[in-house]
Biotite code that builds the C-alpha atoms (Angstrom):
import biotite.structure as struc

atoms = struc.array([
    struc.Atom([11.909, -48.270, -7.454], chain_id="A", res_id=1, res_name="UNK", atom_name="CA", element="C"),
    struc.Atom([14.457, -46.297, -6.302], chain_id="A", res_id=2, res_name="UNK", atom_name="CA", element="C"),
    struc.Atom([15.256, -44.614, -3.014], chain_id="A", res_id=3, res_name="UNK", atom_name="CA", element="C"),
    struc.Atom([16.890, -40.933, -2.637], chain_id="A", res_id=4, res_name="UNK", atom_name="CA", element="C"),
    struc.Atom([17.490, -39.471, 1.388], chain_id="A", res_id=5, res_name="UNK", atom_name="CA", element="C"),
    struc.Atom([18.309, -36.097, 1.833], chain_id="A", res_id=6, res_name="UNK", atom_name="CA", element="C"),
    struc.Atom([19.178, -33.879, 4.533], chain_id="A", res_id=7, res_name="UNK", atom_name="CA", element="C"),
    struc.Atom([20.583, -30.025, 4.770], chain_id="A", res_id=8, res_name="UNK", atom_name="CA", element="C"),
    struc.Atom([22.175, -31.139, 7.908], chain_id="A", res_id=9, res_name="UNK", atom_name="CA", element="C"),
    struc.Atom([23.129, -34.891, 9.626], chain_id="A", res_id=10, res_name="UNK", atom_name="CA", element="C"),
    struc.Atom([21.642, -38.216, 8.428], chain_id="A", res_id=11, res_name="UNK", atom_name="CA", element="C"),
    struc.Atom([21.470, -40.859, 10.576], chain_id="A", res_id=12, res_name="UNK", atom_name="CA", element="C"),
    struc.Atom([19.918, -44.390, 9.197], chain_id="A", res_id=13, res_name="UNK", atom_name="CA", element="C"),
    struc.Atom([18.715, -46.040, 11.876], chain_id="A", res_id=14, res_name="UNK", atom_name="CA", element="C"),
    struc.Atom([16.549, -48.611, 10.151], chain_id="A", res_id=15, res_name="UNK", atom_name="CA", element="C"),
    struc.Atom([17.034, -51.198, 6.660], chain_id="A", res_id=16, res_name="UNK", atom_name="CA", element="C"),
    struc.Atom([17.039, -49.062, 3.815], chain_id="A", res_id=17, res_name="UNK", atom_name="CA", element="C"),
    struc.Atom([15.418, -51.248, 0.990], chain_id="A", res_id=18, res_name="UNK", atom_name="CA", element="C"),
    struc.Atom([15.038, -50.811, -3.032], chain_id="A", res_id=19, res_name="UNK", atom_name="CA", element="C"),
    struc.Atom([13.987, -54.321, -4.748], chain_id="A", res_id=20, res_name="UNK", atom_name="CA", element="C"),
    struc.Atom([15.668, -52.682, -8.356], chain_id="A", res_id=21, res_name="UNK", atom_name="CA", element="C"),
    struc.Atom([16.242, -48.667, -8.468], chain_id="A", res_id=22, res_name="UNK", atom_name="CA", element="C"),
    struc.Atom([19.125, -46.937, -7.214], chain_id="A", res_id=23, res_name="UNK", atom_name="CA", element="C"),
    struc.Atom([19.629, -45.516, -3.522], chain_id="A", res_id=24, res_name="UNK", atom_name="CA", element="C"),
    struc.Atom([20.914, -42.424, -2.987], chain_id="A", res_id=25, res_name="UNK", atom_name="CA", element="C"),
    struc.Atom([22.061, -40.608, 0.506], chain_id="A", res_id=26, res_name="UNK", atom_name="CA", element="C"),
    struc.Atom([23.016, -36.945, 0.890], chain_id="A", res_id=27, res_name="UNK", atom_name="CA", element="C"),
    struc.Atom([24.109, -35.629, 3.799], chain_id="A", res_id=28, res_name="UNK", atom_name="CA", element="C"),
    struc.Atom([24.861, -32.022, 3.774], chain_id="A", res_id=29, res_name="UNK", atom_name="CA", element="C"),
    struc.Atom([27.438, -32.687, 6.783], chain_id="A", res_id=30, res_name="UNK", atom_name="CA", element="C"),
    struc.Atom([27.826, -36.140, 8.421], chain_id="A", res_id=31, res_name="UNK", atom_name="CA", element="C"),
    struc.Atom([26.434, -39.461, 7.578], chain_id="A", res_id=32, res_name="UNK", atom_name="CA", element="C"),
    struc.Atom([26.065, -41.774, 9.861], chain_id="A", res_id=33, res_name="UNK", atom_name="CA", element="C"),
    struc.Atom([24.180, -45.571, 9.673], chain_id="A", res_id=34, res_name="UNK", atom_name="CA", element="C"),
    struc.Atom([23.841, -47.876, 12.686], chain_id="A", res_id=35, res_name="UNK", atom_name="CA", element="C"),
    struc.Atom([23.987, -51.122, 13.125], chain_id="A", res_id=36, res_name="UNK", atom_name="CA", element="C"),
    struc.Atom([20.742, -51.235, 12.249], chain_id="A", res_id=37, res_name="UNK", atom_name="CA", element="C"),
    struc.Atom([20.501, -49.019, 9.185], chain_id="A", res_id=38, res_name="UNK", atom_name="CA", element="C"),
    struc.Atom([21.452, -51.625, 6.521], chain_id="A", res_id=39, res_name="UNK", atom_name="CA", element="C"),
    struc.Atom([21.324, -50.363, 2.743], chain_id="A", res_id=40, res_name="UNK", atom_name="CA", element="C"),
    struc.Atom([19.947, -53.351, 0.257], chain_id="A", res_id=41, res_name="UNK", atom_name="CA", element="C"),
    struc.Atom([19.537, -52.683, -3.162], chain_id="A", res_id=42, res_name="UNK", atom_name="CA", element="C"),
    struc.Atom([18.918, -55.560, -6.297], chain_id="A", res_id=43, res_name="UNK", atom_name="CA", element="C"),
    struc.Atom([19.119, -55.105, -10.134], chain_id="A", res_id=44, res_name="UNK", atom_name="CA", element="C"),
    struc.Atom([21.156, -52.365, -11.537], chain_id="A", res_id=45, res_name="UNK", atom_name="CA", element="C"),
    struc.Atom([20.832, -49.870, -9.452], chain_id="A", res_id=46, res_name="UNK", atom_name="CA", element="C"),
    struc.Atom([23.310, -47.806, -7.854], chain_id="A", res_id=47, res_name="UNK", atom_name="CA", element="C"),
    struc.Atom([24.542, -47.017, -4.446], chain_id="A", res_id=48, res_name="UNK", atom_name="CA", element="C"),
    struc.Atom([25.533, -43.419, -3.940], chain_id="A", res_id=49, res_name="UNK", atom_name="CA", element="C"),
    struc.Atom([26.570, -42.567, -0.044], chain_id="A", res_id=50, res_name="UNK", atom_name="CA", element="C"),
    struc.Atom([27.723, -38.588, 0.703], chain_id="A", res_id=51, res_name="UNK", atom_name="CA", element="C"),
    struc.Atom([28.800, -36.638, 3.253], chain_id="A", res_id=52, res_name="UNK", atom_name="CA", element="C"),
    struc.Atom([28.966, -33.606, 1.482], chain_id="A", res_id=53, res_name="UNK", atom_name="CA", element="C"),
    struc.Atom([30.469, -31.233, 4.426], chain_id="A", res_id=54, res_name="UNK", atom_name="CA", element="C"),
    struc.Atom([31.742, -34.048, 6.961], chain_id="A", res_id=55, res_name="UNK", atom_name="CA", element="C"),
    struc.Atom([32.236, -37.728, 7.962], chain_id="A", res_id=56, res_name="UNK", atom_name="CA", element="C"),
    struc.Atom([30.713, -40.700, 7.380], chain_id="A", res_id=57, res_name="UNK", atom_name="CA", element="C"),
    struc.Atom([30.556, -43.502, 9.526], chain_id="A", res_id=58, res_name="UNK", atom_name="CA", element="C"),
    struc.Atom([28.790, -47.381, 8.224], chain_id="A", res_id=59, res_name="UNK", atom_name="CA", element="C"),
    struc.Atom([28.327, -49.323, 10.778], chain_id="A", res_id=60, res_name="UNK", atom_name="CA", element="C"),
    struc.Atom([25.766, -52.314, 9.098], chain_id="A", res_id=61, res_name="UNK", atom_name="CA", element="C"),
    struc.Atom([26.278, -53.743, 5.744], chain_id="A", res_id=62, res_name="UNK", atom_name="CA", element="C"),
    struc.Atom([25.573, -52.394, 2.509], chain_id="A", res_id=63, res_name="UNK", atom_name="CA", element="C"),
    struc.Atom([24.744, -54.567, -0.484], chain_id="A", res_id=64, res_name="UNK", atom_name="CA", element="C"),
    struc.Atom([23.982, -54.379, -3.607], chain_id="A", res_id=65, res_name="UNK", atom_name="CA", element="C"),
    struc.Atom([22.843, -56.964, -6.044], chain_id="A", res_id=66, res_name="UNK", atom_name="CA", element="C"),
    struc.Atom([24.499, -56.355, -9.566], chain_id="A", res_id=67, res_name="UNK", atom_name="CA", element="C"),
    struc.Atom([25.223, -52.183, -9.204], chain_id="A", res_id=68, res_name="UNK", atom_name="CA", element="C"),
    struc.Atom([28.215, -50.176, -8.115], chain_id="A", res_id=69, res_name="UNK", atom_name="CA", element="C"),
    struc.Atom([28.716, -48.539, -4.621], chain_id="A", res_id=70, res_name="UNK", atom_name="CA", element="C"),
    struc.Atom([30.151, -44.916, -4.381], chain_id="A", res_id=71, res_name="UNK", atom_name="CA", element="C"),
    struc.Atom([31.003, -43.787, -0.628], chain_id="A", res_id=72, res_name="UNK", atom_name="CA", element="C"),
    struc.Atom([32.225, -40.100, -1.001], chain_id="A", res_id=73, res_name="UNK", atom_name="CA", element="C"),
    struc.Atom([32.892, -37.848, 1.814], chain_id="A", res_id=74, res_name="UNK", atom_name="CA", element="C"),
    struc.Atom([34.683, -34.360, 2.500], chain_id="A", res_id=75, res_name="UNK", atom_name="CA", element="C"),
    struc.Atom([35.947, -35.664, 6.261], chain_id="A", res_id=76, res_name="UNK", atom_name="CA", element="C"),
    struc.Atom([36.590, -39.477, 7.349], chain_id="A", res_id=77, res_name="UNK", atom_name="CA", element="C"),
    struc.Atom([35.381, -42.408, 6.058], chain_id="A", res_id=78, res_name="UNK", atom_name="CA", element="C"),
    struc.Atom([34.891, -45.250, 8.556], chain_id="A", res_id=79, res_name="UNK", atom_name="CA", element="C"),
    struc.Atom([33.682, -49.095, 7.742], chain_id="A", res_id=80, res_name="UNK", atom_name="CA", element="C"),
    struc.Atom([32.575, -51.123, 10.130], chain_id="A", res_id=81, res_name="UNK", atom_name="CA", element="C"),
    struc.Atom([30.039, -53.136, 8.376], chain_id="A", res_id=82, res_name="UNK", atom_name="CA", element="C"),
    struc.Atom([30.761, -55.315, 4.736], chain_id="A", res_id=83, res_name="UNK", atom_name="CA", element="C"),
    struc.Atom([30.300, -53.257, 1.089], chain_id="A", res_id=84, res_name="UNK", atom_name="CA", element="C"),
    struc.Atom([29.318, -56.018, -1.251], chain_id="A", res_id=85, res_name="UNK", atom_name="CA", element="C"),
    struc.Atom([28.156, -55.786, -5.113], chain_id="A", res_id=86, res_name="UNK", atom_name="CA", element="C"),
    struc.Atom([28.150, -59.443, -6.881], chain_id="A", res_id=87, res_name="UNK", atom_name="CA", element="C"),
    struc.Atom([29.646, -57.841, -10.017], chain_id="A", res_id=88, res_name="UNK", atom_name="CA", element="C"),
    struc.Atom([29.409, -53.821, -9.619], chain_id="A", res_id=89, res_name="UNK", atom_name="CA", element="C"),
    struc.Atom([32.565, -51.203, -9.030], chain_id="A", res_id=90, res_name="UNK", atom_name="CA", element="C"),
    struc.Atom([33.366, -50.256, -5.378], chain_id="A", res_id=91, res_name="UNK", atom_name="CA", element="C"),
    struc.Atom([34.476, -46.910, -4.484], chain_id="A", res_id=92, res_name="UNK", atom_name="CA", element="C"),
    struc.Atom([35.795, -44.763, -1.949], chain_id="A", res_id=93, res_name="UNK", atom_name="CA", element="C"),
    struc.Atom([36.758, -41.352, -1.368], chain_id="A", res_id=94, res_name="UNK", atom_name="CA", element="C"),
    struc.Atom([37.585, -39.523, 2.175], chain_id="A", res_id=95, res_name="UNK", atom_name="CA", element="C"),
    struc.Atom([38.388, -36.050, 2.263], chain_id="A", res_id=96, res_name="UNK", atom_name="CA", element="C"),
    struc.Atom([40.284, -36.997, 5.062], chain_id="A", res_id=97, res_name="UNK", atom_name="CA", element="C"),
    struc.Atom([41.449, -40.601, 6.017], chain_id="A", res_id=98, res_name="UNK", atom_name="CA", element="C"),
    struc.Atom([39.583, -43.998, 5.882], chain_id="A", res_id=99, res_name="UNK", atom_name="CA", element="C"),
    struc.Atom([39.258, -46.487, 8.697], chain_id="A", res_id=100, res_name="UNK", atom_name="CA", element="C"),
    struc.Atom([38.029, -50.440, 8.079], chain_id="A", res_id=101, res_name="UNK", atom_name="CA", element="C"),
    struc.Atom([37.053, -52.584, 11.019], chain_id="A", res_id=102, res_name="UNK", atom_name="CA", element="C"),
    struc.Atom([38.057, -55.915, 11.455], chain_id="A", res_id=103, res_name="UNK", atom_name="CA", element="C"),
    struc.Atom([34.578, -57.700, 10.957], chain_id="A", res_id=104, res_name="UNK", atom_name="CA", element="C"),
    struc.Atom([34.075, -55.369, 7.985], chain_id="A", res_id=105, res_name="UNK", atom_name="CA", element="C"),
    struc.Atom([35.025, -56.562, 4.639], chain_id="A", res_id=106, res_name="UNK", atom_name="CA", element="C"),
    struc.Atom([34.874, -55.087, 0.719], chain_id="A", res_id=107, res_name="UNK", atom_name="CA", element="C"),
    struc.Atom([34.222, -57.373, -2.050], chain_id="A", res_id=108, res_name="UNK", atom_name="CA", element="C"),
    struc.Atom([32.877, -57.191, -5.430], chain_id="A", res_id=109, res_name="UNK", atom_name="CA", element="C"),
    struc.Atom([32.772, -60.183, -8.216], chain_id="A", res_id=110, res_name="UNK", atom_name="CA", element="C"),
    struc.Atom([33.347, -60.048, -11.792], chain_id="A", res_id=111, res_name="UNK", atom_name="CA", element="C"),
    struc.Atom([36.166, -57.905, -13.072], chain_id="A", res_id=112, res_name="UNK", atom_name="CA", element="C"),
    struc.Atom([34.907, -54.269, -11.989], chain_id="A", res_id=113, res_name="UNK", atom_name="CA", element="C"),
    struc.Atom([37.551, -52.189, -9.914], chain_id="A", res_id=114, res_name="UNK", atom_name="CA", element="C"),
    struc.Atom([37.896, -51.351, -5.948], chain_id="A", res_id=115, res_name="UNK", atom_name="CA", element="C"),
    struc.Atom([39.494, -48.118, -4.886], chain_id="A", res_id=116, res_name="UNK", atom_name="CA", element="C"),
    struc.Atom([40.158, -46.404, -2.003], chain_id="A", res_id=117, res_name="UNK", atom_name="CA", element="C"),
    struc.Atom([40.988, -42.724, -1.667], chain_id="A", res_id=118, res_name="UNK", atom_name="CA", element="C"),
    struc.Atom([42.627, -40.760, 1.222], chain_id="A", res_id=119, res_name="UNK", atom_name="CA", element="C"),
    struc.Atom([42.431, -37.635, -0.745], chain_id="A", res_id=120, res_name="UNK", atom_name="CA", element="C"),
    struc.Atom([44.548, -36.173, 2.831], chain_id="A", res_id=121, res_name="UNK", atom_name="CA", element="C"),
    struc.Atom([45.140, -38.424, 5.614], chain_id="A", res_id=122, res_name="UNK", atom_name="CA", element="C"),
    struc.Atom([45.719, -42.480, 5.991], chain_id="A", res_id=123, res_name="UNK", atom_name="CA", element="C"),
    struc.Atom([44.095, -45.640, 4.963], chain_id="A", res_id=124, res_name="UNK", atom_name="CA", element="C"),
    struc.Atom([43.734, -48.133, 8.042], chain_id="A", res_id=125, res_name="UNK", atom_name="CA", element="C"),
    struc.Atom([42.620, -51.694, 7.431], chain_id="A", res_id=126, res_name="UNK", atom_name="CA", element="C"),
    struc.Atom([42.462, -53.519, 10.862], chain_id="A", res_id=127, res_name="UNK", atom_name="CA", element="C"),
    struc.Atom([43.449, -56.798, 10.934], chain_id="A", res_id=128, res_name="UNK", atom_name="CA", element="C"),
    struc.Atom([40.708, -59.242, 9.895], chain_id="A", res_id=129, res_name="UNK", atom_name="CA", element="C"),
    struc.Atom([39.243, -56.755, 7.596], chain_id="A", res_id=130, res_name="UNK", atom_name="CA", element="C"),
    struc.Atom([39.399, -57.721, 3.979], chain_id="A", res_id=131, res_name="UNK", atom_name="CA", element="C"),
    struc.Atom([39.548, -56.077, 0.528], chain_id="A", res_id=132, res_name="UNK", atom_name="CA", element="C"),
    struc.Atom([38.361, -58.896, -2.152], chain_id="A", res_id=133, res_name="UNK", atom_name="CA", element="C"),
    struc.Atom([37.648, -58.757, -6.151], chain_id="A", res_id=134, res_name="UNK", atom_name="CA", element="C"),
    struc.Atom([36.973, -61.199, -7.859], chain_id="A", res_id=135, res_name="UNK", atom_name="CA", element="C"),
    struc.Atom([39.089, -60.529, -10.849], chain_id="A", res_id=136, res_name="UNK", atom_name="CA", element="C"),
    struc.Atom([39.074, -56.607, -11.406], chain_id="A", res_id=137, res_name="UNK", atom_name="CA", element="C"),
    struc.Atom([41.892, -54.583, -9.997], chain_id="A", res_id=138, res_name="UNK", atom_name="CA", element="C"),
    struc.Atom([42.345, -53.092, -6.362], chain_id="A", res_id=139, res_name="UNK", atom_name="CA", element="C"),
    struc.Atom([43.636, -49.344, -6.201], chain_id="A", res_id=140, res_name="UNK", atom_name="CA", element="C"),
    struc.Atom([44.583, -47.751, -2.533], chain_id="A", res_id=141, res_name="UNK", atom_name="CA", element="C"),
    struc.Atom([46.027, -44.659, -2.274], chain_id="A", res_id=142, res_name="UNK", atom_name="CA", element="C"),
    struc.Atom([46.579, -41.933, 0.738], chain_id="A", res_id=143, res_name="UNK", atom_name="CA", element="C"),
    struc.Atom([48.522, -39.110, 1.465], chain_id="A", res_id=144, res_name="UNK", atom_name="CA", element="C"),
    struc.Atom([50.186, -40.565, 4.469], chain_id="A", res_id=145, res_name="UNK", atom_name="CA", element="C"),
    struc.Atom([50.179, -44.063, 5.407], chain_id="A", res_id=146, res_name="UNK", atom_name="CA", element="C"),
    struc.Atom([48.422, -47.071, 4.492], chain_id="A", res_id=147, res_name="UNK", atom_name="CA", element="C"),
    struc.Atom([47.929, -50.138, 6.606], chain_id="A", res_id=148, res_name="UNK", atom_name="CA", element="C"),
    struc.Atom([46.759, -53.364, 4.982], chain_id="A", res_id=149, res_name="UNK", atom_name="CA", element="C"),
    struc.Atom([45.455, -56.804, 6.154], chain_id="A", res_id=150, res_name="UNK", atom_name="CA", element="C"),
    struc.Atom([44.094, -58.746, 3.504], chain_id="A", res_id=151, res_name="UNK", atom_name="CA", element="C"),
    struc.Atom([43.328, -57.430, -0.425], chain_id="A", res_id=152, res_name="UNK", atom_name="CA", element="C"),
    struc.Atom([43.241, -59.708, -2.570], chain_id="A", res_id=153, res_name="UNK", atom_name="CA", element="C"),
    struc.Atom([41.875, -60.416, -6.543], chain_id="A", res_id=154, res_name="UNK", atom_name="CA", element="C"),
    struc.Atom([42.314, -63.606, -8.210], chain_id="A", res_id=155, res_name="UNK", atom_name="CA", element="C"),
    struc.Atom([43.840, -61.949, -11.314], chain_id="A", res_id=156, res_name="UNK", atom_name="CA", element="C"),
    struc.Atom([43.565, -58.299, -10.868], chain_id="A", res_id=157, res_name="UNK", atom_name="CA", element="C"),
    struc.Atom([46.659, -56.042, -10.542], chain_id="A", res_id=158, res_name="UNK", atom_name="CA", element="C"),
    struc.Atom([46.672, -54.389, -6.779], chain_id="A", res_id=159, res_name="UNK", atom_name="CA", element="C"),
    struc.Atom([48.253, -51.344, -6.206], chain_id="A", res_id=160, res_name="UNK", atom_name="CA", element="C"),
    struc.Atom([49.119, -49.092, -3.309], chain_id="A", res_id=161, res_name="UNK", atom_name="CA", element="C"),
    struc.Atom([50.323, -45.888, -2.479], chain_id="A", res_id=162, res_name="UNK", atom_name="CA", element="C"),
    struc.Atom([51.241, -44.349, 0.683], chain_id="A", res_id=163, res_name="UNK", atom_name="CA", element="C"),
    struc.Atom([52.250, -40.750, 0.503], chain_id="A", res_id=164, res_name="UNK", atom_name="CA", element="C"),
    struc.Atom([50.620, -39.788, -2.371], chain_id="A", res_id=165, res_name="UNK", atom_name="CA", element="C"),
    struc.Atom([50.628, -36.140, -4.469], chain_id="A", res_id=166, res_name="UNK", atom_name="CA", element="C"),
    struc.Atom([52.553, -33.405, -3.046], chain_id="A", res_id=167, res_name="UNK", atom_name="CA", element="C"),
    struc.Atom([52.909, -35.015, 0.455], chain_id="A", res_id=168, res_name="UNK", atom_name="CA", element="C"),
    struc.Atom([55.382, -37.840, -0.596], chain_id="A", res_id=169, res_name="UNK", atom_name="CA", element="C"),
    struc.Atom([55.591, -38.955, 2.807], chain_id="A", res_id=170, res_name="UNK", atom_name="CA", element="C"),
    struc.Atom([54.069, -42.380, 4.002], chain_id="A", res_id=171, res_name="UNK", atom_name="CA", element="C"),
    struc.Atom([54.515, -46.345, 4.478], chain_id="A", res_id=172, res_name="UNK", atom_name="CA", element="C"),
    struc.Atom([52.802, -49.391, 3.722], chain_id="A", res_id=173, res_name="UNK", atom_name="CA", element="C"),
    struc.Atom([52.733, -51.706, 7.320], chain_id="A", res_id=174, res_name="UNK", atom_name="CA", element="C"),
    struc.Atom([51.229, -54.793, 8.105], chain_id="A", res_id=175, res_name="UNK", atom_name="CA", element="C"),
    struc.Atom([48.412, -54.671, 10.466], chain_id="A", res_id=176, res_name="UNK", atom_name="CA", element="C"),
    struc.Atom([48.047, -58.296, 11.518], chain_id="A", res_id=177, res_name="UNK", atom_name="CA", element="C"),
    struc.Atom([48.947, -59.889, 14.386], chain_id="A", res_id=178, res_name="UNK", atom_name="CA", element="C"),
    struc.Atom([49.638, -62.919, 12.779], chain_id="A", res_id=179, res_name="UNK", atom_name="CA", element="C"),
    struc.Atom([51.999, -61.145, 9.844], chain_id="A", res_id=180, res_name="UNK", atom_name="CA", element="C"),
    struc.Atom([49.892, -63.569, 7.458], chain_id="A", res_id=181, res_name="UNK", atom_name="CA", element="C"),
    struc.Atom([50.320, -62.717, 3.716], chain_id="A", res_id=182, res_name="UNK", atom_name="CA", element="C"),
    struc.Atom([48.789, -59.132, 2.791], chain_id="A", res_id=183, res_name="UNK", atom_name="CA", element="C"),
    struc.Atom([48.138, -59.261, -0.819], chain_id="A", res_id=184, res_name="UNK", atom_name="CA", element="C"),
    struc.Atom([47.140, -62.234, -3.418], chain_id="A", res_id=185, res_name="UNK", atom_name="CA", element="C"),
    struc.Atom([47.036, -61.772, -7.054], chain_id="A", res_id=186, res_name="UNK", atom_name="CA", element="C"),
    struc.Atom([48.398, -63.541, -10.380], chain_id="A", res_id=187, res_name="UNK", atom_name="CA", element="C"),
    struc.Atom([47.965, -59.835, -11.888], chain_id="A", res_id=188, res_name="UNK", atom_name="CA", element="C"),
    struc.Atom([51.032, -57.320, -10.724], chain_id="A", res_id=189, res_name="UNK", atom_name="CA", element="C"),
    struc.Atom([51.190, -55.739, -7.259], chain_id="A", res_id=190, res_name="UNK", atom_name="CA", element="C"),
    struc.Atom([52.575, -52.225, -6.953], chain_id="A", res_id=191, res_name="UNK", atom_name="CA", element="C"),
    struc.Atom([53.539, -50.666, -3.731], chain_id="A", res_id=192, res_name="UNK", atom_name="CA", element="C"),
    struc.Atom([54.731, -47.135, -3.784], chain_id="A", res_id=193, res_name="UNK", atom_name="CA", element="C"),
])
């Protein structure tokens, strides 16, 4: 069935979080933060609804989900250091403030549902080795300031990114791999703004 955490202050998940079909839900009323223990596992349909509702969140074990989408929403930082994976369900972002990817942690869904990440006012960082992957749904990134990207990729998706978004208008797109390999792969259209 499914699994709802709740907490008028901090959440910390230091252990598996486990739901064989419902949806899991996790409410911080200020920071969220999992360790690299606190993995998040959900099958069917369900959905996967992180929040920080008043501050950051930091993942640092994976979270998967079988079929369903996964929603990471916080008023501060976002920061990934574990994978997000749905086989077929819509990943989505939003940071208050900026978003940080590691470079073992990767983002991938299947099927043709969309990705997007949201710096509603700061930067999106994806170290290098970190990953962005659909399958064949489209990949949105957007930031205030600037946005660096290592790998996002869809097979047939349109990608599109933009650095200095709204009222800031000030921000760049970089390269954040050592090995300046290719950043994006699509036969859809890529947009950079």
């Amino acid at each position: 069935g499914p699994v709802t955490l709740g907490s008028s202050a901090n959440v910390l998940l230091g252990g598996p979080v486990l739901s064989t079909a419902g949806a899991v839900q996790v409410t911080a009323a200020t920071n969220l933060i999992q360790s690299a223990g606190g993995s998040i596992t959900t099958g069917g349909l369900g959905s996967v609804a992180l929040v920080a509702a008043a501050g950051s969140m930091t993942l640092d074990a994976n979270v998967t989900n079988v079929s369903g989408p996964v929603s990471l929403t916080a008023s501060a930082s976002v920061a990934v250091n574990g994978d997000i994976r749905s086989a077929t369900g819509a990943l989505t972002v939003q940071a208050g403030l900026g978003y940080t990817q590691g470079s073992a942690a990767d983002l991938a869904t299947g099927g043709s549902a969309p990705v997007s990440i949201t710096a509603l006012s700061g930067s999106i960082l994806l170290a290098d080795g970190s990953t962005v992957v659909n399958a064949a749904g489209s990949v949105t990134l957007s930031a205030t300031s600037d946005v660096g990207v290592s790998t996002v990729s869809s097979v047939s998706g349109n990608i599109v990114v933009t650095a200095g978004a709204g009222p800031s208008v000030a921000g760049s797109i970089f390269d954040t791999t050592a090995a300046e390999t290719p950043n994006f792969s699509t036969s859809g259209t890529l947009t950079l703004i």
